[in-house]
N, C-alpha and C positions, 0 to 999 in steps of 0.2 A: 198749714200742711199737716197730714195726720199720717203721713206712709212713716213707718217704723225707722228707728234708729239703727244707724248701721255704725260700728266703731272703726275711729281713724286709726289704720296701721301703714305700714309702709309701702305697699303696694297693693291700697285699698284703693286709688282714683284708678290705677290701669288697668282695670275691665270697665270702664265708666264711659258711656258711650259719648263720642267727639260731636253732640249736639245742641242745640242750646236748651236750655229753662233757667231752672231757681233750683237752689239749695238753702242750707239749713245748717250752721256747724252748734254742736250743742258742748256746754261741761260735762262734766261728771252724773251731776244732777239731771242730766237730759233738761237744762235751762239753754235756751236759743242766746245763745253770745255774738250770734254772726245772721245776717242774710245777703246773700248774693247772688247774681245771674253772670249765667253765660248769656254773653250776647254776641254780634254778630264781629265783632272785633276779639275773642276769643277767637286764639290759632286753631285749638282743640278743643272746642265747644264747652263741654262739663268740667271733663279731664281737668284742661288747664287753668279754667277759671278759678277750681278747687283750689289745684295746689299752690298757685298765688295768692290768693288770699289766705291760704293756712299759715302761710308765713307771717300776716299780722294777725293772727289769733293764737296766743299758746296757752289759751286754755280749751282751746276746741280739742273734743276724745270724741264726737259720735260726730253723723252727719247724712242729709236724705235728701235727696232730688225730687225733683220733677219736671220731664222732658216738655216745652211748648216753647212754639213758638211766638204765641205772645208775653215773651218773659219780663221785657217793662213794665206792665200791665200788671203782670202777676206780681213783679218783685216788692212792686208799691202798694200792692194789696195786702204783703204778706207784713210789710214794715207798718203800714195803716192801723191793721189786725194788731199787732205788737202793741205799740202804740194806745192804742184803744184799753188795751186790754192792763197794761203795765203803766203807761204816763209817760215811757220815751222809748227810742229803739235801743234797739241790740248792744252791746257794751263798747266789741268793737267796727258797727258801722259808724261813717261819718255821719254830720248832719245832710241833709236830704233837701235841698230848697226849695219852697212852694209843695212839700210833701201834704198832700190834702187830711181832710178828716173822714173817717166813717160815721154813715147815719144812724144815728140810735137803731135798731131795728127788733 
């Protein structure tokens, strides 16, 4: 995901539209700590998926969407890319079972 950093303040999810995709929660450092989607079990699409998951990240200050709706798709694309790029995911996602690999490209 490359769309800009947006910083966590307190009533930074309530203009966030109630649909689903991926997000992004980052440190200080703008380093990715967190990835996660709304998906179709979200009450409130983005909104809510944010702010429950903020709650197990208290190092996230920044944080970026992207609206689709193929967000499984993407979300595993975006933890693969991690991955790929670092040697494991995000600090605080779980582990991901059967989470595939990316091909050299």
């Amino acid at each position: 995901m490359t769309k800009p950093w947006r910083k966590i303040a307190p009533d930074a999810f309530d203009a966030l539209p109630g649909q689903l995709g991926v997000f992004e929660f980052a440190d200080d450092g703008e380093q990715v700590v967190y990835i996660g989607c709304a998906d179709a079990r979200s009450r409130f699409g983005l909104r809510s998926a944010m702010a429950d998951a903020l709650i197990r990240c208290p190092a996230a200050r920044g944080f970026r969407i992207e609206v689709t709706t193929a967000y499984r798709s993407r979300f595993l694309e975006l933890l693969m890319a991690y991955r790929a790029e670092r040697g494991a995911i995000p600090i605080y996602n779980d582990a991901v079972p059967g989470l595939g690999r990316l091909s050299p490209g």
